[in-house]
N, C-alpha and C positions, 0 to 999 in steps of 0.2 A: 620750444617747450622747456620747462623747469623742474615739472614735477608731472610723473605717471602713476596714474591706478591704475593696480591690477583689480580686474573688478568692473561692472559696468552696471549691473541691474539688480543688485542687492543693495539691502538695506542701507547698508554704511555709505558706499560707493555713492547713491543717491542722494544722500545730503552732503557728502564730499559736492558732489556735481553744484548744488544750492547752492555752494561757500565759494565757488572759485569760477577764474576767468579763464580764456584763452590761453592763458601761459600753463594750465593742465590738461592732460591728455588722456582718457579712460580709455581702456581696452579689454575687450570680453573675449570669452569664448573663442569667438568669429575672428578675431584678431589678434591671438596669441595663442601659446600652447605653456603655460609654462611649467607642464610634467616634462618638454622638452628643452632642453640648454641651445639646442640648434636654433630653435624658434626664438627662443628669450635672444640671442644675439640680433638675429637677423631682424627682429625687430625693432629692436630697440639702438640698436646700432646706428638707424638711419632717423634715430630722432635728437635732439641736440636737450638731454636733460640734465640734472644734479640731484634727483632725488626718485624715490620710488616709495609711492606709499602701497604694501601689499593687504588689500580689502578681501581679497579670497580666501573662502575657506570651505573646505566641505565641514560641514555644519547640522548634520543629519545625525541627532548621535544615537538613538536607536537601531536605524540603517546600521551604521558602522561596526556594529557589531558583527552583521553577516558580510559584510562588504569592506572589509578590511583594507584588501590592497587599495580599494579606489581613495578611500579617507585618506591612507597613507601618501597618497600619488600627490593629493590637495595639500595635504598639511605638512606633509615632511619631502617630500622629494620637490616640487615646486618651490620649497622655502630655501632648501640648497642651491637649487638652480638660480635664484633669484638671488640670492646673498653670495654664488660665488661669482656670478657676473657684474654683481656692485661693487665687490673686492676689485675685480679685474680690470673696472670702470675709474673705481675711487668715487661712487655713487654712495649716499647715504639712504638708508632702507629704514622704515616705519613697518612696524609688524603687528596685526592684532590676535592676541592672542586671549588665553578662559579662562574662568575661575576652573574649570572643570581638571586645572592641571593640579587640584590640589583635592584628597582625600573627603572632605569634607567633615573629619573629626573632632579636628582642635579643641572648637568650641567657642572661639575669639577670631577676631580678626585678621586674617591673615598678610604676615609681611610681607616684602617682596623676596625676600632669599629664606622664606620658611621651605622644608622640605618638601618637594616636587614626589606625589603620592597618585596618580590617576586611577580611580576605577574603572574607567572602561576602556577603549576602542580610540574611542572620539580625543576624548583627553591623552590618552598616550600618545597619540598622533601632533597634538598641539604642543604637548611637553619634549617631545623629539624635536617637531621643527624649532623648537625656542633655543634647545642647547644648541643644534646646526647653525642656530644666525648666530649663538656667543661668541661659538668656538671662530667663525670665517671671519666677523665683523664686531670683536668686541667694543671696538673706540667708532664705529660708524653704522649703530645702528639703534634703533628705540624700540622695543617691545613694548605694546599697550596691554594688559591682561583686565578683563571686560567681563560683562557679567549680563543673565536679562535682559539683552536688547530689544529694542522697539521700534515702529517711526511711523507716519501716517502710508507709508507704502509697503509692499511684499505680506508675508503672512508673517504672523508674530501674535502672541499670549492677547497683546491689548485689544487686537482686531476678532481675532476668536471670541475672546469672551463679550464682545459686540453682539458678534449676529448670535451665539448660542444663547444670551440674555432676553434677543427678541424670538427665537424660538423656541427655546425650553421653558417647560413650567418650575424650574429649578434648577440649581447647578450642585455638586460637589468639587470641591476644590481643594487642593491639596495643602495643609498648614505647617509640614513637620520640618519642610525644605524651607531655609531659610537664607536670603541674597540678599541684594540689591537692583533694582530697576535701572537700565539708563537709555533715554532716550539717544538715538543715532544721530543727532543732531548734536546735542553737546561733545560725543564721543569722535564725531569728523571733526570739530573746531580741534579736539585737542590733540588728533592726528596730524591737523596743517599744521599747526603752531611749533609740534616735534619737529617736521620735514622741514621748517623756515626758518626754525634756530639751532637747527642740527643734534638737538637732546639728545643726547645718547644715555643708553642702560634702560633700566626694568622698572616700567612704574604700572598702578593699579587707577583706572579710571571707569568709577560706575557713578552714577549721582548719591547723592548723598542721604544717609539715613536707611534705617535696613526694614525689612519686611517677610511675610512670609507671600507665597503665592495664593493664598486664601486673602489676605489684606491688600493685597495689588487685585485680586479681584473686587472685594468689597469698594476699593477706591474709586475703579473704574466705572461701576455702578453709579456709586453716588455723584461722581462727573457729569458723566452721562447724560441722565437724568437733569441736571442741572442746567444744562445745555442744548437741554429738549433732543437730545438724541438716544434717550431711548425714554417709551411712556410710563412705564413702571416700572416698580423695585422685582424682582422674584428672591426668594427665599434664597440662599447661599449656604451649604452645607461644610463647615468645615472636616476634612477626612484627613489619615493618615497614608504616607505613601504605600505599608502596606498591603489598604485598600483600591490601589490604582499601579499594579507592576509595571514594570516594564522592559524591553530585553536588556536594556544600559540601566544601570547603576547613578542614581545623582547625587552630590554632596550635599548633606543633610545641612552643615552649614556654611556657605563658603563665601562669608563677608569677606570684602577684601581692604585691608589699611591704606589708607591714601594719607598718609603724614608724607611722604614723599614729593605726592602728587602737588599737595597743598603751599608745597615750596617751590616746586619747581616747574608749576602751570599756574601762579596766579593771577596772566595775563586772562587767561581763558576761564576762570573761575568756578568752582563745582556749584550744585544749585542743587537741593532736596530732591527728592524722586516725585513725589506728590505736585512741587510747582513744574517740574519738567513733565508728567502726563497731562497737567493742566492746559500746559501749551500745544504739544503733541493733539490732543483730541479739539482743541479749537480749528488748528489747521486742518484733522481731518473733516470738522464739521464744514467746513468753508467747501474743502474741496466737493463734500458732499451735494451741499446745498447751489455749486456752481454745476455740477451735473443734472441735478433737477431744475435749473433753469433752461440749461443749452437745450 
């Protein structure tokens, strides 16, 4: 083996698996521990690799508000564990990490060395393990910071607003949060392409072109629809977040600059947000339509 996921049955992890052959090795839950350094050894000791791409995260940023240590366990103690046994290796490590490590104030796009601000739980937890991999691996390691993910498998925004489109006579949708979208497919190409050319440092990769969560909804509509997967429009309500609270805090706008990116991935190329959901909902339509035949 060459290269290991941590991660096995989430979004990322999943289209990692798409992209790659035999020479990677996915491991979940059931097959690792890596809140444990005991575990992290004795696993991976007995596999003959050069790189780790780390795909887990607790990722619940609501939850983590009440469930503190657990988020922490995920995002920060498992990132040490893993980046101090790739130091000890001489393994090079792929990290994904959030827009959520930044305040969401600015106003503009944020760099990659702009100040690290978290509002809640979840993003503190992302923004600790990110210094832990500087500080152990600063020359052998890649931090991705991400944003809105998606894919035709697990639960995510694009699939939600699917089925509550064919059940509600309506939607509100929140407009005042402002990102970017990116499909888990373009976001694993440019996870491998780190681990195979050993890139190291901080770069920003969402697809391209920004939106609000009200306009990623409107888009996915109008897809949709187009694609005969869903039969009508409903009304879309745009609201503001302080009509939809929640226990976590989110950054109102946390485009991330990928001038970086665009130097330094332009094997793997970024692609608008709008033609990567284009793709994204074709594939789910396939997968849909091969279920209703079997």
């Amino acid at each position: 083996m060459s290269t290991v996921v941590i991660g096995k049955s989430g979004q990322l992890a999943t289209e990692l698996s798409s992209l790659t052959g035999s020479d990677t090795l996915f491991l979940g839950r059931d097959d690792i521990d890596i809140t444990a350094a005991e575990s992290i050894s004795s696993t991976l000791d007995a596999l003959n690799i050069s790189n780790v791409i780390n795909a887990a995260a607790y990722t619940a940023v609501d939850k983590a508000e009440s469930d503190e240590t657990a988020c922490r366990a995920v995002n920060e103690l498992a990132v040490r564990n893993l980046a101090e046994y790739c130091k000890s290796r001489n393994l090079f490590m792929v990290h994904v990490s959030t827009d959520y490590v930044f305040s969401g104030s600015k106003g503009s796009p944020y760099l990659v060395d702009d100040l690290i601000a978290p509002q809640g739980v979840y993003g503190a937890s992302k923004a600790d393990g990110e210094s832990i991999l500087l500080k152990l691996l600063p020359q052998s390691s890649c931090i991705i910071r991400t944003s809105w993910v998606y894919s035709a498998r697990g639960n995510n925004f694009v699939k939600t607003m699917l089925r509550l489109m064919r059940e509600k006579p309506e939607l509100s949708v929140i407009d005042d949060q402002i990102g970017s979208p990116t499909w888990a497919h373009g976001l694993a190409k440019a996870c491998l392409y780190a681990a195979n050319t050993r890139l190291d440092g901080v770069y920003h990769w969402t697809d391209e072109g920004v939106a609000s969560w009200f306009d990623f909804a409107t888009a996915i509509q109008r897809l949709a629809i187009e694609k005969g997967m869903l039969k009508y429009a409903i009304p879309i309500k745009p609201i503001p977040s302080s009509e939809f609270p929640t226990p976590a805090k989110r950054p109102h706008y946390s485009v991330l600059d990928k001038s970086l990116t665009r130097l330094n991935f332009k094997e793997v190329g970024l692609k608008h947000w709008e033609s990567q959901l284009n793709k994204m909902l074709d594939e789910l339509h396939q997968q849909v339509q091969k279920k209703e035949q079997s």
